[in-house]
C-alpha positions as CSV (number, residue, x, y, z in Angstrom):
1,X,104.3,130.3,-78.4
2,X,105.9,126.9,-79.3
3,X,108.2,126.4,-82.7
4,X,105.8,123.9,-84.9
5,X,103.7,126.4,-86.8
6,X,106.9,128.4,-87.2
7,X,108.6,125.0,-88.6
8,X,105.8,124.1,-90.5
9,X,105.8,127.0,-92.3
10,X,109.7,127.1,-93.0
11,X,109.9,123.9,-94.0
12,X,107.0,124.9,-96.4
13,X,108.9,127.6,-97.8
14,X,112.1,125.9,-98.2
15,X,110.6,123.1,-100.2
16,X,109.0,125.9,-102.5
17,X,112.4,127.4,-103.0
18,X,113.8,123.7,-104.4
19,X,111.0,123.3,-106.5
20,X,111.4,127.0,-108.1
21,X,115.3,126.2,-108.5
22,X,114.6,123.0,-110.4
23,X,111.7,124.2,-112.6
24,X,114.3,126.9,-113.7
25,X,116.2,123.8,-115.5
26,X,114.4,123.8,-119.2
27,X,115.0,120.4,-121.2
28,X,117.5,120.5,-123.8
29,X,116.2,121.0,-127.8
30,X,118.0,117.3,-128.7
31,X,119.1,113.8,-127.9
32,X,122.4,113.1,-127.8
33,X,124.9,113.7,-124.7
34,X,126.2,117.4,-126.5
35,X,122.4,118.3,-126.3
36,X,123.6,118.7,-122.2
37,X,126.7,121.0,-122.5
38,X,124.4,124.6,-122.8
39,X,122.7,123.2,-119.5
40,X,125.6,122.4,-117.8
41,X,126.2,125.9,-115.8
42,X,122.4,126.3,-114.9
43,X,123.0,122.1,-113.6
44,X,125.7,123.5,-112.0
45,X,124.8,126.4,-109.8
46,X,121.6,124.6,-109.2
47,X,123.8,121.8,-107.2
48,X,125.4,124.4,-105.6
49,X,122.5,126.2,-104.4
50,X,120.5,122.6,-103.7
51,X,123.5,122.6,-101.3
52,X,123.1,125.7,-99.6
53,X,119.1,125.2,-99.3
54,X,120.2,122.0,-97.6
55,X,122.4,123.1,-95.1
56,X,120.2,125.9,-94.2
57,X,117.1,123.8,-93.7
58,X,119.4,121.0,-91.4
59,X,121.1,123.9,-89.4
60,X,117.2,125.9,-89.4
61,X,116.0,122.4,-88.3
62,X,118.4,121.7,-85.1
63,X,118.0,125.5,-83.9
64,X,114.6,125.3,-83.8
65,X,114.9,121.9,-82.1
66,X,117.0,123.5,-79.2
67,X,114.3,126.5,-79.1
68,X,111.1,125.6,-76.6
69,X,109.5,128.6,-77.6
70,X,109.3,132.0,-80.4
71,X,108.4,135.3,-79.4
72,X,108.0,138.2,-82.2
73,X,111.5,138.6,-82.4
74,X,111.9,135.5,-83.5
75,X,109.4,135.4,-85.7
76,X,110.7,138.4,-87.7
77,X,113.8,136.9,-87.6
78,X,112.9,133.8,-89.7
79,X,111.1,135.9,-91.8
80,X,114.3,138.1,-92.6
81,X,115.9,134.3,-93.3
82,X,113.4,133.3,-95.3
83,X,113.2,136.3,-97.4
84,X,116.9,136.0,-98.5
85,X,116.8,132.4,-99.3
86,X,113.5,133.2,-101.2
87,X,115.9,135.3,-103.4
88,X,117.9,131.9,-104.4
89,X,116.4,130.9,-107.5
90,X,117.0,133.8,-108.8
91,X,120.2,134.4,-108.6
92,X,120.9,130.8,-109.3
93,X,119.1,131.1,-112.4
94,X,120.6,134.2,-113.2
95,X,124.4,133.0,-112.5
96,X,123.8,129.8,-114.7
97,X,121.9,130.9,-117.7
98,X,124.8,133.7,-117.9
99,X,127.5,131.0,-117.4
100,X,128.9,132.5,-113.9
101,X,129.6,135.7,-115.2
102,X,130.8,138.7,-113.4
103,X,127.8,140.4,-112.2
104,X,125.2,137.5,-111.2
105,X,128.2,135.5,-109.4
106,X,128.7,138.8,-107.1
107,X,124.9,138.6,-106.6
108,X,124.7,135.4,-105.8
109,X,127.8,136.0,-103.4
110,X,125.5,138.8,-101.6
111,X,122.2,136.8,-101.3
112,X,124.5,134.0,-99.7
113,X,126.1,136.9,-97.3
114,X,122.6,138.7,-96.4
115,X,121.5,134.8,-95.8
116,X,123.8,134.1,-93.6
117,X,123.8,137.6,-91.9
118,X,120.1,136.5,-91.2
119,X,120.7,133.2,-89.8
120,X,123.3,134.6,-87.4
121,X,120.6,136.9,-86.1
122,X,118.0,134.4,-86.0
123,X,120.7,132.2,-83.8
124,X,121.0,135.4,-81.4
125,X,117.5,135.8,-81.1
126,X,116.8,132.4,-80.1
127,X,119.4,132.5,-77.9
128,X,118.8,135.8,-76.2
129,X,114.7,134.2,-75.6
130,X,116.5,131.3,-74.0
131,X,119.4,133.1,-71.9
132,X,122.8,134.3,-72.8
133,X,124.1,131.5,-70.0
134,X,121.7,128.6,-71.3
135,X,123.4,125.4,-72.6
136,X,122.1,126.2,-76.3
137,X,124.5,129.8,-76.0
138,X,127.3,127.7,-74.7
139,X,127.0,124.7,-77.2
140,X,127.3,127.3,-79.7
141,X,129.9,129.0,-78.2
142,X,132.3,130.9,-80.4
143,X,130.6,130.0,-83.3
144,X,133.9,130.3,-85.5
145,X,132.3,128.9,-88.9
146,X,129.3,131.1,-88.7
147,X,131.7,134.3,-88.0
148,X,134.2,132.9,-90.8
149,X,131.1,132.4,-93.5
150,X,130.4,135.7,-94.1
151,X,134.0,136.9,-94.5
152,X,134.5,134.1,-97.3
153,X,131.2,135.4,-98.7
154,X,132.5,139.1,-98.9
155,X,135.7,137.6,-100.3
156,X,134.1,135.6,-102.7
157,X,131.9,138.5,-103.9
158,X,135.0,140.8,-104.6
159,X,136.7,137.6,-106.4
160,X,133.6,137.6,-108.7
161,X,134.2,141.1,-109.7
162,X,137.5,139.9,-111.3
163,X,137.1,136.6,-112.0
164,X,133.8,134.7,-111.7
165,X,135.2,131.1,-110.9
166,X,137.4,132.1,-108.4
167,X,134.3,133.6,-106.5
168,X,132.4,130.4,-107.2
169,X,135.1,128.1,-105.7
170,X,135.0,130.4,-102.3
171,X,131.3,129.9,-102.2
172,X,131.7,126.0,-103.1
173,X,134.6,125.8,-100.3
174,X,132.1,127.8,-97.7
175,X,129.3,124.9,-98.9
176,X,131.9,122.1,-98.1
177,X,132.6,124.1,-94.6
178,X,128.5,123.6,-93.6
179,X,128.1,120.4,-95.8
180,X,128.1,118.6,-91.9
181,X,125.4,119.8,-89.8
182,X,126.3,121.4,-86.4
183,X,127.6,119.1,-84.5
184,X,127.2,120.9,-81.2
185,X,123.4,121.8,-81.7
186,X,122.4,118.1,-82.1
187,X,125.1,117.5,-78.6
188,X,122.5,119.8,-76.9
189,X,119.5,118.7,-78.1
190,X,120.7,114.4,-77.5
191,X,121.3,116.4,-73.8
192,X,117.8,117.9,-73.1
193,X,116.1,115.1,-74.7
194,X,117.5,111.9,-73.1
195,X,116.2,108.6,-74.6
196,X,114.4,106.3,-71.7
């Protein structure tokens, strides 16, 4: 099977969860700048998880570039993805109507580790459906940010438990880690797809 329904349908899916994430932002009751201080948080963890929906969909985007075709494995795999980034609205709700309190900062700390615990098997997947010695498996090599995410993630959801911010700078400082999309995917792909 070839990727473009599969990207098609992603792409759908990640646009839906923007558009949830920024309906969650109600208009302030007033007119003057102060008016904007109650919204600030829910503005604030919806940047943060804009982010994060971002770099998913540019990282999402080169993997499937590099992939010539999906198999059921594959498939499911996105799905899995998909279904934990589907949870981001919520928890970005949650954390910023409750001003990055204890509790919904820890569970937005999981969503972002079960995420990323997805996309790392999505990455294998594609990989093992291409070959374990294929250029894709060695342009992604070691893959030290994607084994270094989840431990920040982990860290950042036991900072939450004793103080909120703390866990939301982790999760801001894993962001700024991803903000550039993978270099060595987009080496790869420039590689299989010379320009004539």
């Amino acid at each position: 099977m070839e990727t473009n329904r599969l990207e098609a349908f992603s792409d759908g899916v990640f646009a839906i969860i923007i558009t949830i994430m920024v309906l969650e932002m109600k208009v302030p009751h007033g007119s003057d700048w102060s008016a904007l201080q109650p919204v600030l948080p829910v503005f604030l963890s919806y940047v943060l998880s804009f982010i994060y929906v971002g770099i998913y969909w540019n990282n999402h985007h080169h993997l499937l570039k590099a992939c010539p075709h999906v198999n059921a494995a594959i498939l499911w795999s996105n799905l899995h993805l998909l279904f934990w980034l589907s949870l981001l609205p919520f928890v970005t709700g949650w954390m910023g109507e409750n001003h990055f309190t204890t509790a919904p900062s820890a569970l937005y700390g999981g969503v972002l580790l079960c995420s990323a615990g997805a996309y790392y098997l999505l990455q294998h997947r594609i990989i093992a459906a291409v070959g374990c010695d294929s250029k894709l498996a060695r342009a992604i090599g070691p893959d030290f940010k994607g084994k270094l995410s989840p431990l920040f993630y982990a860290l950042g959801i036991l900072a939450s438990l004793i103080e909120p911010w703390i866990g939301g700078g982790i999760y801001v400082l894993v962001a700024i880690m991803w903000f550039i999309p993978d270099r060595r995917i987009e080496h790869f792909i420039e590689d299989s797809h010379p320009r004539h």
